[in-house]
N, C-alpha and C positions, 0 to 999 in steps of 0.2 A: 209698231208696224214692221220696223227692219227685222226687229227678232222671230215675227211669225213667216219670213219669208228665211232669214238666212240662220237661223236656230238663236241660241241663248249666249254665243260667242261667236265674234267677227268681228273683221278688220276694215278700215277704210281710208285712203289718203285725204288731212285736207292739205291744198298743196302738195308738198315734197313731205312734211308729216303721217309717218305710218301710226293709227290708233284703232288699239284692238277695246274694244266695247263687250262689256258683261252685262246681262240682262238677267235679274230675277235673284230672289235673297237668294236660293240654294247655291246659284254658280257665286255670287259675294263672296259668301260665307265659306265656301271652299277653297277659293282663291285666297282668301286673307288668314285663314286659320290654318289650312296645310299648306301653303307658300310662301311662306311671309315674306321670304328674303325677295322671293321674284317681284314683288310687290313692294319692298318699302323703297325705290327710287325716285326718287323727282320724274317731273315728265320733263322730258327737253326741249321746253320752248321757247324761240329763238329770239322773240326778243328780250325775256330774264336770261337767256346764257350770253346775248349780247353784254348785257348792261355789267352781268354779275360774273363773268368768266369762267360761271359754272365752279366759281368757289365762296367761302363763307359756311356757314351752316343750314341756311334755309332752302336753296334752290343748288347747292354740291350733289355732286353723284353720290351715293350710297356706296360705301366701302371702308376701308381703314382707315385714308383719311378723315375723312366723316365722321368714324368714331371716335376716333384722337383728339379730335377738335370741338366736337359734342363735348363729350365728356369733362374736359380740360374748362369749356367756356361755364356747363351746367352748375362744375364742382366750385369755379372761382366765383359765381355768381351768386351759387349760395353761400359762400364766405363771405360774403358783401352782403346779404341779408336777404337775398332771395325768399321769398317766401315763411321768413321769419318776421318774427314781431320786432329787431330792431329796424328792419324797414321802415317804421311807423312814424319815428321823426321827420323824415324826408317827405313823406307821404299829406303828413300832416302841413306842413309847407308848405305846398299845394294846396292843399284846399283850401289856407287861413288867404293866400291869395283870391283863388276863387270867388270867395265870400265878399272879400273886399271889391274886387271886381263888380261882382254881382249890384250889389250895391250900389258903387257909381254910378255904373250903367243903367242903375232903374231910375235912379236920382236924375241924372242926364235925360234920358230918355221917357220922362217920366209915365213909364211901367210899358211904354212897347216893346214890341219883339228884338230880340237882337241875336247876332247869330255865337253862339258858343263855341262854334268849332276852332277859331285860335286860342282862345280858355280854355279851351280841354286839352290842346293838343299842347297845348305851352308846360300847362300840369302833369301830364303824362309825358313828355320829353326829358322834364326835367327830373324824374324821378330816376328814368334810364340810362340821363348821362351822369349822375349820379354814381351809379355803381360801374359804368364803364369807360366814361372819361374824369369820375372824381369833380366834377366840380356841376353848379348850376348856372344859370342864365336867367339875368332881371326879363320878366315877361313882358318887358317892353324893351329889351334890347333889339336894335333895327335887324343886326345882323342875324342875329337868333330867331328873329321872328322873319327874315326872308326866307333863310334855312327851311323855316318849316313850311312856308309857302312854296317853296319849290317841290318840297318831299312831296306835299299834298298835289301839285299841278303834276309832277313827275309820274304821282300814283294815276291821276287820272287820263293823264294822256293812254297811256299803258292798259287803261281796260275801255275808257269810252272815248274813241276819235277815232278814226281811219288807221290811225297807228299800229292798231291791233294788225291789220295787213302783212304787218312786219313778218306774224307767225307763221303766215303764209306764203309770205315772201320773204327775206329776211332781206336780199339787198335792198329795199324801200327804207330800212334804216338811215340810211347814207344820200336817203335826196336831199339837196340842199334849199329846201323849201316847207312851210307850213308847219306841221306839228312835228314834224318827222326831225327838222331841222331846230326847233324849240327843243323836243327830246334830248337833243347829242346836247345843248346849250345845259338842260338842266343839270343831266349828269356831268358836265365841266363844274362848272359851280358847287354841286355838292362834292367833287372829289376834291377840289381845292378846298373847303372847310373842313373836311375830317381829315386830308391827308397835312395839313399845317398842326392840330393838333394833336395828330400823331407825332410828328416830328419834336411839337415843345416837348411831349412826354418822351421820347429818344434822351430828348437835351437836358432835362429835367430828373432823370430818372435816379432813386436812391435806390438799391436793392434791397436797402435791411429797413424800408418805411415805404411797401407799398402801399398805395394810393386806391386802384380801381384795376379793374379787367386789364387793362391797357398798359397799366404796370406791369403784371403778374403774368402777362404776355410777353413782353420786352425781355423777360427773368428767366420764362421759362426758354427762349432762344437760347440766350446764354448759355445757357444748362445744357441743351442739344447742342450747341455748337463746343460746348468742353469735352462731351463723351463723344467727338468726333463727329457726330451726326452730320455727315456735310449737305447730305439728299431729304433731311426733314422738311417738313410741310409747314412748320413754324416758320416762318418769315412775314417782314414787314409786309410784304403786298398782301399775304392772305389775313394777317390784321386788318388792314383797312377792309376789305369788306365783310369781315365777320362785325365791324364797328357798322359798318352800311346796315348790314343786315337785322342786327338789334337794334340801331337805332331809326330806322324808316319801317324796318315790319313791325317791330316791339310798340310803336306809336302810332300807326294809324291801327290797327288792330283792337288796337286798349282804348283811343277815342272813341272809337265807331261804338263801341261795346258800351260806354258810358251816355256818351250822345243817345243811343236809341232807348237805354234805358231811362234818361230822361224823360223823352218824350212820348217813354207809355207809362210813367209816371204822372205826366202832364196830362195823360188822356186818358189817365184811368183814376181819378181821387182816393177814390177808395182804395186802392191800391195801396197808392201814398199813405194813406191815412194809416193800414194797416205795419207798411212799415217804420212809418214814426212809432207807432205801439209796442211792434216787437223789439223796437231797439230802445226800448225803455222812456220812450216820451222826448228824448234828446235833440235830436235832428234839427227841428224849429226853434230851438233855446241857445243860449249864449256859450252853454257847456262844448268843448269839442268829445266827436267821437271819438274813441279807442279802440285798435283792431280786438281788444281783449272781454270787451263787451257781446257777452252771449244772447 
């Protein structure tokens, strides 16, 4: 209805927020295929630039930085196994928990509902910090498993509470009451665990036996700080939240993804049924899967 009054592009404030609105595939598709650059930046909203200082990879302005640091996190990532079949050990790991998991819990519970989402989110955490802090976490570590309860409440304050107000207002960040005041508590917490083990990896660090991201980070400083580089964008602060950034987007994104697939699994048999077939009858037997399995 706004586009038959004010055409197929227009703007509008919410708050102190200016957002310009495209209506209809033609204007999309123009805008994304002949502009790209105008178009590939984050939108700036205030309370992810609060949180995130508008650095990391996921919510950084669009520009050199960005690309240095893209490129730099994509290329070390897949040296680590990104998207490769030696992933598959790690991978596997996870699920032989899962499984095991599963199991108690129907044994315990015998055959109720139970909720998956710190199994799934344990599983896919640990696969992450795998490749960019080098090591895992027993899925019943108290600390690890707060961790992820906080990333999960942290995520939700941030899209369902009042909080969301922030966007609108941004000083509502800084009341010292209800979720607003829970929010600043969560991000304390998570900065104090990834910025501790940022530091073991400082303390810790071999250059001729890197480890993870996080090594291979520490390394490449170095490097910039030998060919003089005194103004690079590698530093410790912008480690920490490219480790924020892979490790709380890279995880609730990959849950959510597993979780709903679950449960149109669960709501569709046939479905299930179909893909136990295509993956050769394996799934419900004792055999584990293989990513190599066509």
């Amino acid at each position: 209805s706004q586009a038959n009054v004010y055409g197929n592009i227009y703007s509008l404030f919410v708050g102190s927020q200016l957002l310009v609105v495209l209506n209809g595939y033609e204007v999309v598709k123009d805008a994304l295929s002949n502009h790209p650059e105008v178009f590939s930046d984050r939108p700036d909203v205030p309370a992810i630039s609060i949180l995130t200082k508008r650095k990391g990879i996921v919510f950084a302005p669009y520009g050199q930085v960005w690309r240095k640091q893209r490129k730099f996190c994509h290329t070390t990532l897949r040296n680590f196994g990104l998207g490769k079949l030696s992933l598959e050990p790690c991978i596997q790991r996870g699920l032989v928990t899962i499984k095991a998991e599963l199991l108690r819990l129907n044994k315990e519970h015998g055959g109720a509902g139970v909720n998956l989402h710190p199994l799934i989110s344990n599983a896919v955490s640990n696969v992450i910090c795998s490749m960019i802090l080098g090591q895992r976490f027993h899925h019943e570590d108290p600390e690890f498993r707060a961790i992820l309860g906080l990333m999960s409440r942290g995520l939700e304050i941030c899209i369902n509470s009042p909080a969301v107000l922030i966007n609108a207002f941004s000083l509502l960040y800084y009341l010292p009451f209800g979720v607003f005041k829970e929010l600043r508590q969560v991000e304390r917490d998570i900065t104090v665990f990834l910025k501790r083990i940022i530091t073991d990896h400082r303390k810790t660090l071999d250059p001729e036996k890197p480890r993870d991201l996080a090594d291979m980070y520490f390394i490449e400083m170095l490097a910039q700080h030998a060919a003089g580089e005194e103004n690079s964008s590698f530093n410790e602060d912008y480690l920490f939240y490219i480790i924020g950034d892979l490790f709380i987007a890279g995880t609730d994104t990959t849950t959510n993804s597993v979780l709903w697939t679950l449960l149109y699994l669960a709501l569709y048999p046939d479905v299930q049924g179909k893909s136990n077939s295509s993956s050769g009858g394996l799934v419900l037997t004792h055999i584990n899967m293989t990513l190599g399995i066509g």
